[in-house]
C-alpha positions in Angstrom: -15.9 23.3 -69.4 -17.4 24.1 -65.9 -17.1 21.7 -63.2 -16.8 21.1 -59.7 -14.6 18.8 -58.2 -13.5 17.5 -54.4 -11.4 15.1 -52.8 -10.7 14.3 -48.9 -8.0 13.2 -47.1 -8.2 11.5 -43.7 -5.1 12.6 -40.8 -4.7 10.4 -37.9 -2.4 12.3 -35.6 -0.4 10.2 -33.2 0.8 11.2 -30.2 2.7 9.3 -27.0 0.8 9.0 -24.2 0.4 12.1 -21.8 -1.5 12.9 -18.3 -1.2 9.4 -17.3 -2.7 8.9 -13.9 -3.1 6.6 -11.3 -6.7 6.7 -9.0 -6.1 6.3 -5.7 -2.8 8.0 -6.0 -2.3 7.4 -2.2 -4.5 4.4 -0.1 -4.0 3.7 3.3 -6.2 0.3 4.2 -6.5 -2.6 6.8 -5.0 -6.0 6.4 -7.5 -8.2 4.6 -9.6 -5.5 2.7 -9.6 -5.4 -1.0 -8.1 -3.1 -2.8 -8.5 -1.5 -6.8 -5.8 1.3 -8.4 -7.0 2.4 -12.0 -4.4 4.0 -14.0 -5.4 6.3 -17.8 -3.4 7.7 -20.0 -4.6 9.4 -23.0 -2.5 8.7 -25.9 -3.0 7.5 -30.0 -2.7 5.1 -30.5 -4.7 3.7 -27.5 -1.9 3.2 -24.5 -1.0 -0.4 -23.4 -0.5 -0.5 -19.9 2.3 -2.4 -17.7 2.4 -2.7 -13.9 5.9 -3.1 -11.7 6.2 -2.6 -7.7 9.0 -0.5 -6.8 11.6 -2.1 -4.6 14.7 -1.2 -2.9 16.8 -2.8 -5.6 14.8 -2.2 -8.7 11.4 -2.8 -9.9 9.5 -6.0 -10.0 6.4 -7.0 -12.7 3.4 -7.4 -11.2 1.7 -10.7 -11.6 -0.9 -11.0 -14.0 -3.7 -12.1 -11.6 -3.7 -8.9 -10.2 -2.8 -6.4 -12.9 -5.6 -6.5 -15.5 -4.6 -3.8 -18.4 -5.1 -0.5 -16.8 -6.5 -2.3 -13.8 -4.8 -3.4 -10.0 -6.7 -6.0 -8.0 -5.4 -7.2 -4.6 -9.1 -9.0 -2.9 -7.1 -9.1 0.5 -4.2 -7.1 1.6 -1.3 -8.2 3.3 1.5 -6.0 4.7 3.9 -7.2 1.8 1.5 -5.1 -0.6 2.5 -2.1 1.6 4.7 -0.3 -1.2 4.8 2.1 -4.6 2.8 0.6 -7.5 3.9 1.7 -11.2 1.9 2.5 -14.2 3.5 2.7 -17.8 1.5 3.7 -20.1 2.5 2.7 -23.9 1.7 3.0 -27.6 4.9 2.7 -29.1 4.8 6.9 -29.5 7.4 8.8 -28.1 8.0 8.3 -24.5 5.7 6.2 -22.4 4.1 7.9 -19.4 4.2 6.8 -16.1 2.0 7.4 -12.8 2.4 5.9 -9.1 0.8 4.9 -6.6 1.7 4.6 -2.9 -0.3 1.7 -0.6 0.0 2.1 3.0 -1.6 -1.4 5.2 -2.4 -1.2 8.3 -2.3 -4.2 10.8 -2.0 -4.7 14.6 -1.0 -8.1 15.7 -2.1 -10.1 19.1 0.2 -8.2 21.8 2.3 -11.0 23.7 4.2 -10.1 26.9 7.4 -11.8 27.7 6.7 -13.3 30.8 4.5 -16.4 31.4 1.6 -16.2 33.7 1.3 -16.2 36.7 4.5 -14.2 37.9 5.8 -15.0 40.6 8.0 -12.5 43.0 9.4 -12.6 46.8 8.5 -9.3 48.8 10.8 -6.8 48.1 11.6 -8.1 44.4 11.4 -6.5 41.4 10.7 -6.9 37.5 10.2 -5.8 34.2 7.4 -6.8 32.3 7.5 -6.1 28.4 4.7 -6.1 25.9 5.8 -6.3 22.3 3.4 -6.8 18.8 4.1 -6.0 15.3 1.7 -3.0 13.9 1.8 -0.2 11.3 1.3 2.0 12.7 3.3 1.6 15.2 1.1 0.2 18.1 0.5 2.4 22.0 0.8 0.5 24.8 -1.6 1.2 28.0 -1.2 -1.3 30.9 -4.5 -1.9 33.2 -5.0 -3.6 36.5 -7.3 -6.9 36.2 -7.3 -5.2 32.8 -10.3 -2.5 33.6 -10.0 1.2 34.7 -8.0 3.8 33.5 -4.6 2.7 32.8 -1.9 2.7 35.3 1.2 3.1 33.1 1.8 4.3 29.3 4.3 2.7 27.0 5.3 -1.1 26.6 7.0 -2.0 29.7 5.8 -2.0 32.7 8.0 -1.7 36.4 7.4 -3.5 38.9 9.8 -2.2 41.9 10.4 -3.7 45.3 6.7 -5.3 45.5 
């Protein structure tokens, strides 16, 4: 009897997910501008993805409005976004993989000065005038007569002595 035969079998390796990354790794962007982090992981099966923010004491989920799957989406920064955002990458394989990602926002706010206009002074006087705001990064200060030319004195407080 002469005969040929065959039979197949099918393998499905699985394997916990590996190079997990997150794109941009590092942003730096203004106040109010949108912003998108994409994390991948290749893994079988397919990873499941989780985002947290990083916090002092701990990590905290991100809400599901703006983590999507693999997919961050803040449509308007705000300095309380500045932080470390954390992939996980899942399949129930091995170890899940993780990836960061560090936001930097940028904002300057309206500078105020602490004295109220107009100042007044008797001859021979003198004061202190201090300009303050809240920026990141931290804001220069140039102080200008009538506010044009080239300034007159560098750093937030400006002397006034004996006028």
């Amino acid at each position: 009897l002469v005969g040929v035969g065959s039979d197949s079998l099918s393998l499905d390796v699985q394997y916990a997910p590996m190079s997990t990354a997150v794109t941009p790794a590092s942003a730096e962007e203004q106040e109010g501008n949108p912003l998108r982090l994409t994390c991948t992981s290749d893994g079988n099966p397919v990873p499941t993805f989780t985002w947290t923010r990083q916090l002092q004491t701990g990590q905290e989920p991100l809400p599901a409005g703006i983590a999507n799957g693999n997919i961050v989406q803040i449509t308007s920064l705000t300095r309380e976004d500045a932080g470390t955002f954390v992939c996980t990458a899942g399949n129930g394989v091995g170890s899940p993989g993780t990836a960061m990602a560090t936001v930097d926002v940028l904002y300057l706010d309206t500078p105020a000065i602490n004295q109220s206009s107009p100042v007044t002074l008797e001859e021979g006087e003198s004061i202190d005038i201090q300009c303050s705001t809240a920026a990141n990064p931290t804001a220069d200060f140039q102080w200008r007569k009538d506010g044009n030319g080239d300034p007159e004195v560098m750093g937030n407080i400006l002397t006034l002595s004996e006028v």
